[in-house]
C-alpha positions in Angstrom: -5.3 37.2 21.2 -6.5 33.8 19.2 -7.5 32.9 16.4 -10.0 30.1 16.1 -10.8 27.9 13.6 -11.8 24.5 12.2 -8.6 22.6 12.1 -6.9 19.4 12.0 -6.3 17.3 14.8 -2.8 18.1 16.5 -0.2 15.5 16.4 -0.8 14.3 20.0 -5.0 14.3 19.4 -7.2 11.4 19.6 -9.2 12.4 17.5 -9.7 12.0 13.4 -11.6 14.2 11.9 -10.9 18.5 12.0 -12.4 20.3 15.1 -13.2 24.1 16.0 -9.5 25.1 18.1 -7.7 28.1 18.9 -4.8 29.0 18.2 -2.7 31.8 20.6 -1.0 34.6 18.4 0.0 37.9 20.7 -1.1 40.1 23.4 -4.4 42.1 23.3 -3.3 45.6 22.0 -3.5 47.3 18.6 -0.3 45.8 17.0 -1.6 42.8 18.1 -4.9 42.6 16.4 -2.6 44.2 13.2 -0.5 40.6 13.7 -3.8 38.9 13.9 -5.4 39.5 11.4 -2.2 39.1 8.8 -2.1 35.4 10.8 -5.6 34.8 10.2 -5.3 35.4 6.8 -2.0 33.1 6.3 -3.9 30.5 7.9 -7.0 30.6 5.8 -4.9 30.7 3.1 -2.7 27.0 4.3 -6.0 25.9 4.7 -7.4 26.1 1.9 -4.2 25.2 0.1 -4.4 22.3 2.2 -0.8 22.8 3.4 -1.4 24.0 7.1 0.9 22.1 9.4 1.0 22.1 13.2 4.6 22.7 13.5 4.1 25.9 12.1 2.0 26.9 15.6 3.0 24.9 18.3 6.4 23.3 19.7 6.2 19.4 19.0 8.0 17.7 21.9 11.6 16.1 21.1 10.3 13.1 22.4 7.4 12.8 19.4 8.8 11.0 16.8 7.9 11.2 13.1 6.4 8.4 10.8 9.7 7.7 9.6 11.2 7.7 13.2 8.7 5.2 14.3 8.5 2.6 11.2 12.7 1.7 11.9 11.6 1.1 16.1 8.5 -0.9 14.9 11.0 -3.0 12.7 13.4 -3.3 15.1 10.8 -4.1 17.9 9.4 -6.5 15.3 12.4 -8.6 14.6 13.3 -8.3 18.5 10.5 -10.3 18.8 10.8 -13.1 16.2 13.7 -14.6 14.2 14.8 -13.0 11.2 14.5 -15.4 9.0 13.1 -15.8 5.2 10.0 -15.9 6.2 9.6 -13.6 9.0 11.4 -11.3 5.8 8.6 -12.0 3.4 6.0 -10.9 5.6 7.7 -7.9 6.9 7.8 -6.8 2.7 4.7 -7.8 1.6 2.1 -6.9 4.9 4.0 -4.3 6.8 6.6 -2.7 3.7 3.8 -2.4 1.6 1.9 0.0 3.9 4.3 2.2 5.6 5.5 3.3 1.7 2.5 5.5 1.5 2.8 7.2 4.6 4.1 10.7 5.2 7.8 9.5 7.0 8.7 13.3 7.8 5.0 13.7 9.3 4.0 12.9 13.2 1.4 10.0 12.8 -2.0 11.0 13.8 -4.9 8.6 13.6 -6.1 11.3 10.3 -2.7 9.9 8.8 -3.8 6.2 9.6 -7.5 6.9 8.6 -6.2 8.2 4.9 -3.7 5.5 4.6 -6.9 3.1 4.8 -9.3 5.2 2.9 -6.9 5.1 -0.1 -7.6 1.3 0.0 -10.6 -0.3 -2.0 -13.2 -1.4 0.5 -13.6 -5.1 1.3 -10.4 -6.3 0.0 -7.5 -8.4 1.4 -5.3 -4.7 0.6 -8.3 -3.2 3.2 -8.0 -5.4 5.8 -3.8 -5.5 5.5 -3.8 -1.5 6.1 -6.0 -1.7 8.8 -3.6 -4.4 10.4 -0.4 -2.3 9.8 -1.9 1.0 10.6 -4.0 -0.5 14.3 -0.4 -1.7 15.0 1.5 0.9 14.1 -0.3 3.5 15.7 -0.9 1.1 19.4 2.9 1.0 18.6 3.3 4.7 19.0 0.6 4.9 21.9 -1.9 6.7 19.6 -5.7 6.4 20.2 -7.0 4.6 17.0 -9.7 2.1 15.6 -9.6 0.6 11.9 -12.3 -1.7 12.6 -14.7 0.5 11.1 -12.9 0.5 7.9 -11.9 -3.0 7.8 -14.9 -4.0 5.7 -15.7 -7.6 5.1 -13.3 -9.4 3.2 -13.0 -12.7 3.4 -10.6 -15.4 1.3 -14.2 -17.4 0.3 -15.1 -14.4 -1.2 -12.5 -14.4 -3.9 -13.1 -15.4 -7.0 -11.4 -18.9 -8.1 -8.7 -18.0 -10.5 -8.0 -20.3 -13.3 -5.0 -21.8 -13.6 -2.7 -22.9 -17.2 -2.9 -26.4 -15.8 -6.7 -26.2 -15.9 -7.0 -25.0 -19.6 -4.4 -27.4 -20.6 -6.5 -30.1 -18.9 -9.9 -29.1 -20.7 -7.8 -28.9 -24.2 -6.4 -32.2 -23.7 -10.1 -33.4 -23.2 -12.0 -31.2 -25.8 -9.0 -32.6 -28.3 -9.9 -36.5 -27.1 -13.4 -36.2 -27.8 -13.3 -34.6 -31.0 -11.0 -37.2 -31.6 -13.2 -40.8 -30.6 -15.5 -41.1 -33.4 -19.6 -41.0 -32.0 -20.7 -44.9 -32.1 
């Protein structure tokens, strides 16, 4: 017997977004359709609770790491491959660090997990196209079929706007005071 219903992506899917699926629960007799049916209703219920979980249903591999798993071989691979060093540091806090906090570290990635971690990002900004970076690399890292261009947006530095700095005001006082100060011939 199965149940089938519209569920998430399994942890070794390509795809992103929740798909009809079955799901095998027992053999086809009448204590089985009694087990079905109280399964069927457990899972509508993690559903709608939003708490249904693969690992509840199927074996995941030993070999499948989780989120946390893979973040300390994607730093280890990443400092294998440049000096550790200040800088090298400084970007591994600031553009990688500041990504992989928000994920899930006792989930298996998925490209879903990836896809959220971006959509919780305002479009077109520098914080857009940083997740997308992390996350494409992370999940190529882990040999997972995923995309961010389509939520990369279109940031650009240009489009910033120019911030104005104390030495600018200080500047413009200096001048404003000068003026005020030379008498109008």
């Amino acid at each position: 017997m199965y149940l089938r219903a519209t569920l998430p992506p399994k942890p070794s899917s390509s795809k992103s977004k929740p798909y009809q699926q079955k799901i095998s629960i027992t053999s086809a007799n009448n204590e089985g359709v009694k087990i079905s049916e109280r399964e069927a209703k457990k899972l509508s219920i993690r559903l709608d609770a939003k708490t249904f979980d693969w690992a509840d249903y199927i074996v995941i591999p030993d070999n499948v790491k989780t989120i946390g798993s893979l973040i300390l071989d994607f730093e280890k691979d990443y400092f294998n491959r440049r000096e550790r060093n200040f800088k090298t540091e400084t970007t591994w806090q600031v553009e990688y660090q500041t990504v992989f906090k928000i994920l899930p570290v006792d989930k298996i990635l998925d490209a879903e997990i990836c896809r959220q971690a971006i959509l919780s990002t305002k479009p077109d900004t520098r914080t857009r196209q940083r997740f997308c970076m992390v996350c494409g690399l992370l999940a190529k890292f882990a040999k997972i079929t995923f995309d961010p261009s389509p939520y990369k947006g279109n940031y650009s530095p240009k489009s910033r706007s120019p911030r104005l700095s104390l030495s600018f005001f200080v500047v413009n006082c200096f001048r404003i005071a000068v003026e005020l100060r030379t008498p109008n011939d």
